[in-house]
N, C-alpha and C positions, 0 to 999 in steps of 0.2 A: 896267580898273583904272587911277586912277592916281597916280601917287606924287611925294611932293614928295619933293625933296635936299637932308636939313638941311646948311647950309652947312659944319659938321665934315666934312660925308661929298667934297662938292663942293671942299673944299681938298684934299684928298686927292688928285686927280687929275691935279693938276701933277707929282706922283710917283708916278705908279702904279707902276712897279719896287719902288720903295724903299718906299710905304708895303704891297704886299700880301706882299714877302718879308720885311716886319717884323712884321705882321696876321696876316689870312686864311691867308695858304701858306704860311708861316714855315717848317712843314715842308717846303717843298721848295728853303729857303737853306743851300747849303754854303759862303759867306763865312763875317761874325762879325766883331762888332765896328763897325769905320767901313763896312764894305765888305760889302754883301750881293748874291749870286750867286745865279744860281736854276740847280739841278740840270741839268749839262749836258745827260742824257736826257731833259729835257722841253727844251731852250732856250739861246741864247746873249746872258739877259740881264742886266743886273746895275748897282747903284746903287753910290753911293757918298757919303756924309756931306758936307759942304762941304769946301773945303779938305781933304778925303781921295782925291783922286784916284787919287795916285800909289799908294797899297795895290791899284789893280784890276790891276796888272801879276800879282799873285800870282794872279788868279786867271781868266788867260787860256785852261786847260786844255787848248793846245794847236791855240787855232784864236779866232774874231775873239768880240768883246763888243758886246754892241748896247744903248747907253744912252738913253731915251724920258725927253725934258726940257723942258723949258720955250724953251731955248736950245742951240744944238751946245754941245760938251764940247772943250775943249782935250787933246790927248793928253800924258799924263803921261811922264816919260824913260822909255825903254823900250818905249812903244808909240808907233801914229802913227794918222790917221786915216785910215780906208780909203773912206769915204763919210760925207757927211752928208746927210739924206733928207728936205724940209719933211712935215711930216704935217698932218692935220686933225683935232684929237680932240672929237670929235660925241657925244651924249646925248638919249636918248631918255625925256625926264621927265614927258611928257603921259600922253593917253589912249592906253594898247594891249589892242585885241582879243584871243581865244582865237583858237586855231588848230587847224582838224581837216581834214587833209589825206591820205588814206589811202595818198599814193603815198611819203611820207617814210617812210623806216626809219629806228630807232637805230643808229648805227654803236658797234663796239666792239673787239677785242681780235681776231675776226676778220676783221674790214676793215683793218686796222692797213696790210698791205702796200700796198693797193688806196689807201689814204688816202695814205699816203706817196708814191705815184706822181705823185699827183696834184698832191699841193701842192708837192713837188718840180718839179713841168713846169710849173707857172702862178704858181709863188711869191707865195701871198697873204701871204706873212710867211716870218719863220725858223721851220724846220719838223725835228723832231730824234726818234730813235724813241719817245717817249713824250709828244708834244704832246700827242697825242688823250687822252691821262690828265688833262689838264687840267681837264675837269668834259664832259656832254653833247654828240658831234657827230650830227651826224644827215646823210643821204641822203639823195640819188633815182636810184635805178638804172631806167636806160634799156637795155632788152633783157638782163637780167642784169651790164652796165655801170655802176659808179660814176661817174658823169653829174658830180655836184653835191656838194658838202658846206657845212656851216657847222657852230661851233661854238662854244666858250668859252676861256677866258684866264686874263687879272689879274683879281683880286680885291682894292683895294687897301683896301676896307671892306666891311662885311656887306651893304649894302644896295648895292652895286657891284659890276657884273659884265660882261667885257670878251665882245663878240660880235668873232670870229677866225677864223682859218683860211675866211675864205669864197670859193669857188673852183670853177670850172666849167672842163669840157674845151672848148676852142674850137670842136668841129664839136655841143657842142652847146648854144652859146651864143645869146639871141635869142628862149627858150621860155618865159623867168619863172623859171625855177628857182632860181637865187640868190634872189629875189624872197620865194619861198615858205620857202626852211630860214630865210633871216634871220626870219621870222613866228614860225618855226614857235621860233627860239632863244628870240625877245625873249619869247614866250608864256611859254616856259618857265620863264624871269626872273624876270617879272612875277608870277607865281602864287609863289613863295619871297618875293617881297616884294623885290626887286631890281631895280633901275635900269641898264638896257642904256645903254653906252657903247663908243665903238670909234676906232680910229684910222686913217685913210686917205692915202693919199699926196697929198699938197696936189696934185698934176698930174693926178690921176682923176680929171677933171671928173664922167663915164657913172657910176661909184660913186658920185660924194657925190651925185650930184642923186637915184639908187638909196635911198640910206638916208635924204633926206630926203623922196622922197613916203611913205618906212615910220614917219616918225615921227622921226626922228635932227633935230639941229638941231647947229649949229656951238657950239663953245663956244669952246674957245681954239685958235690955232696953237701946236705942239709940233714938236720936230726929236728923226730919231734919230740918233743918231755910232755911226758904227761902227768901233771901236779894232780893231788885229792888231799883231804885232811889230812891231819898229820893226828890220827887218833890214838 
């Protein structure tokens, strides 16, 4: 299948925080107002208006904010910056295949702990108890082991859907695996009528050149800031 991205949906992307906590998952914004936050059990991200910065100090809940922009974020009085992280935000708008793979499970509600371990110990991303609520992750367990996962994200328009948390334990790294859940998400995507897109750390060379023999192409460079006290 494949799909074009009316350019409405493709401006969008420059804020994905802010346009899917004002969209798609609006339900999962506890900001309001200049200042949109997404539910700290799923995440620590959160946008902000133009010239509204300084409103994200209210809603630091007690630990850092992670803002995905076009350009780093100046930190407002009251906080400071703890990092800035170049990204690469990629798109997958061509042709993508079905995927039938019998060794991938759905992960759910009882992989939760097992999921958390993992992306805790390989940090594909900020990971908080209820990431995996985000939409679809799926597996491959190796001897009963949680091996591998991939999943989903931002939604910052209907036809837009962020491939996440993807992450392998290093002894068993080198098999394809990552290879195959990314397949197995974008398929997923694809068949809802949705356009895979994702963010990578401008420095993972082995990743981005991963997502683009699966279809991903570069679109624009994005930075994340990541705000905490300013103690």
């Amino acid at each position: 299948m494949s799909i074009v991205v009316p350019m409405s949906d493709a401006d969008v992307l420059d804020r994905p925080v802010w346009h899917s906590l004002g969209g798609p998952q609006s339900a999962l914004d506890v900001g309001g107002g200049n200042v949109r936050r997404l539910d700290p059990a799923y995440g620590p991200f959160a946008a902000a208006a133009p010239d509204a910065e300084q409103g994200l100090c209210n809603h630091l809940h007690g630990g850092e904010i992670w803002l995905v922009e076009p350009s780093a974020v100046s930190a407002p009085k009251g906080l400071r910056v703890l990092k800035e992280a170049p990204l690469l935000q990629m798109i997958a708008d061509g042709e993508i295949g079905s995927c039938i793979d019998p060794d991938i499970v759905a992960l759910g509600a009882g992989d939760a702990a097992e999921m958390a371990q993992l992306a805790m110990a390989t940090e594909p991303g900020p990971w908080a108890s209820q990431t995996w609520r985000y939409g679809q992750f799926y597996g491959i367990r190796v001897n009963g082991r949680l091996a591998a996962m991939a999943g989903e994200r931002m939604r910052p328009a209907s036809h837009l859907a962020e491939l996440s948390g993807v992450c392998t334990w290093p002894e068993f790294r080198g098999r394809g695996l990552a290879a195959r859940l990314i397949c197995k998400v974008m398929a997923g995507m694809t068949a809802r009528g949705e356009v895979p897109y994702l963010h990578s750390y401008a420095s993972n060379a082995s990743a981005i050149r991963l997502y683009e023999s699966l279809g991903f192409r570069s679109r624009r460079e994005m930075v994340a800031t990541l705000l905490g006290p300013d103690e």
